[in-house]
N, C-alpha and C positions, 0 to 999 in steps of 0.2 A: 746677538742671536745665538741658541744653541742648536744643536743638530743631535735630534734623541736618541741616536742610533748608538748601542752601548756594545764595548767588544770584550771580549772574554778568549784571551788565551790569540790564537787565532784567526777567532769568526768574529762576524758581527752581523748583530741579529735586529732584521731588517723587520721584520713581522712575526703574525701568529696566524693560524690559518683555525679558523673560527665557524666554519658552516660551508655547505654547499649551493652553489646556485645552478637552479636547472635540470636538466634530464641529461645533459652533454659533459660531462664531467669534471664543471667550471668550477673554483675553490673561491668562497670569500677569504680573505685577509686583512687583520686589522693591523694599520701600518703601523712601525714604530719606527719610520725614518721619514726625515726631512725633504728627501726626493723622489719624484714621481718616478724618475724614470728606474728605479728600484723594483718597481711592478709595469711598468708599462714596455720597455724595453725588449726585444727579444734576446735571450741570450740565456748562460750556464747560470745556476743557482744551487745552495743546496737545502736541503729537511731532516730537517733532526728529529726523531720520533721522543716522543717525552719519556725518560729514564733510559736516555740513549746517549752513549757521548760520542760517537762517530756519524758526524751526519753522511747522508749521501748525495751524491752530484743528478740532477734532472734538468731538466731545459726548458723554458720559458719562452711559451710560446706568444701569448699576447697578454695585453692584460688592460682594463679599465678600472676608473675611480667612479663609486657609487655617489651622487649629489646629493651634497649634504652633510657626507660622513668621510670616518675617518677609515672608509673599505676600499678594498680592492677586490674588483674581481678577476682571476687569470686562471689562466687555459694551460695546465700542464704537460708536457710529450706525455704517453702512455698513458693518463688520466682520461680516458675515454667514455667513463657512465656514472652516473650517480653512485653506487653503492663504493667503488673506489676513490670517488671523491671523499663520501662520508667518512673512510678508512684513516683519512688523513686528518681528522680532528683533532688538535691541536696540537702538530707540529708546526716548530717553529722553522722558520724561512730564514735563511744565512748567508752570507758571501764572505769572502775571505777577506781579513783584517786591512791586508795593504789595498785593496777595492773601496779607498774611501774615499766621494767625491771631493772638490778643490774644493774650500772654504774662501768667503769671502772676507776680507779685513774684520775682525771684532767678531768674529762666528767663531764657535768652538764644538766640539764631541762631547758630551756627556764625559765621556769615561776619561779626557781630559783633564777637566774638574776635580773629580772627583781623590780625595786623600790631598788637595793642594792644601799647604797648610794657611791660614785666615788673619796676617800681619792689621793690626790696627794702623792707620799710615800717621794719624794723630802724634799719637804714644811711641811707633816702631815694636811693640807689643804681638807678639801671638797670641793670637786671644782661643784657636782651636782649629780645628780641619772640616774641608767640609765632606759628607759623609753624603751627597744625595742633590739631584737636582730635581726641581719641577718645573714644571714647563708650560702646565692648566695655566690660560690667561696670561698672567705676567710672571715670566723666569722667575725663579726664585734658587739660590742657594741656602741648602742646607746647613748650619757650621754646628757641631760638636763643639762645646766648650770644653776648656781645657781647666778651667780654676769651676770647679764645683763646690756648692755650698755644702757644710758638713751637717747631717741628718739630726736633727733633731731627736735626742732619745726620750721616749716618753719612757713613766715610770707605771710597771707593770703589777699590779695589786695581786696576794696570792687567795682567791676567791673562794676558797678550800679553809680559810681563816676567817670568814664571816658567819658562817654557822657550821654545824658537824655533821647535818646532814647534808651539807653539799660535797661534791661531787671533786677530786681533784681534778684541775684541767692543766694538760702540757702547756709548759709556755713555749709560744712559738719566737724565733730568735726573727728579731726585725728584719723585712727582706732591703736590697741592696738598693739605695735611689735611683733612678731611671738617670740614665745621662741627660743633662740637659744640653738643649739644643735650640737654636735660632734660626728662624728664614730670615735671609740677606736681600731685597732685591735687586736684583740683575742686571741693573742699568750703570751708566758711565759715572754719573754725580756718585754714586753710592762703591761703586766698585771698580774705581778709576786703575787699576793696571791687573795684569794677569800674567805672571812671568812662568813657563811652564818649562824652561830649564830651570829654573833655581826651585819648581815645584812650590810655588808661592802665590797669592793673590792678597791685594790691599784692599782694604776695603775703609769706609768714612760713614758707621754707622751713625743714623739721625740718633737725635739728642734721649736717649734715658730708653732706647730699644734693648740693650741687655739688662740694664738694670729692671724695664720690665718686664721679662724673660724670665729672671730669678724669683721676684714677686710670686708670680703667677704660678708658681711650683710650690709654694710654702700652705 
């Protein structure tokens, strides 16, 4: 299992506060963490307004889950009416980095993950890092390959040589290939250890998964 909750520096950013609910000056929030009690709990929080890097500390006073979705509605100290709620349109919701619930065996952080480098256990082979998780439906790691195919250079015609009344045109210099990259799925058969001292994960991809990777780019 992963836990989406991604930390940066300090914080970790628990949600986004997305709309108002009410006349009383309730905030919806769209979670971006694994635990309810993140919004339901009462206690210290903080909001970082967007193109802000100091958030600030506010109190949380209650909070419920919308059925169905992935919202929260909560009740902020001082947040008393509609129009102060609306004020707070899309800042994001934080608690501080060592605030991170227990994990249970084979649970991990996103931000864990994330730059581990991607050991073929086959081979003993790095085959690249992973750059990203998902989490839609079935986990999925992202891996950045590390052995990229070399670009194909097409050969560029000078179209100013075909007749004399056309027109020279700049040739543009080839742009740089997109890194290629792989989803890994997330599960045990596939990604049988995860060593986050040695910043390593093995992984047993199925049979012709990179190979069709590289295809699909050509």
């Amino acid at each position: 299992m992963i836990n989406t909750e991604q930390n940066e520096a300090q914080w970790v950013e628990i949600g986004t506060i997305v709309g108002v609910q009410g006349l009383k000056g309730e905030v919806r929030v769209h979670s971006d963490s694994d635990f309810p009690e993140r919004f339901e709990q009462p206690g210290k929080r903080w909001l970082q307004a967007p193109n802000r890097s100091s958030p600030q500390a506010i109190e949380l006073l209650r909070g419920r889950k919308l059925p169905g979705k992935n919202i929260y509605v909560v009740k902020l100290q001082g947040i008393d009416n509609r129009d102060r709620a609306a004020a707070l349109r899309g800042y994001t919701m934080l608690v501080p980095q060592g605030d991170r619930p227990q994990l249970e065996k084979d649970e991990y952080h996103v931000s864990d993950l994330i730059d581990l480098e991607a050991i073929d256990r086959r081979t003993g082979e790095a085959i690249g890092k992973v750059i990203d998780v998902f989490t839609a439906g079935n986990d999925l790691l992202e891996v950045q390959l590390y052995n990229q195919p070399t670009p194909e250079i097409k050969e560029v015609r000078d179209l100013s040589a075909i007749s004399r009344k056309s027109k020279r045109r700049k040739q543009r210099s080839p742009k740089p290939p997109k890194p290629l990259t792989v989803l890994i799925p997330f599960v045990k058969e596939i990604v049988p250890a995860i060593d986050l001292e040695s910043g390593r994960v093995e992984i047993v991809p199925p049979p012709g998964l990179l190979e069709i990777e590289l295809d699909n780019e050509k």
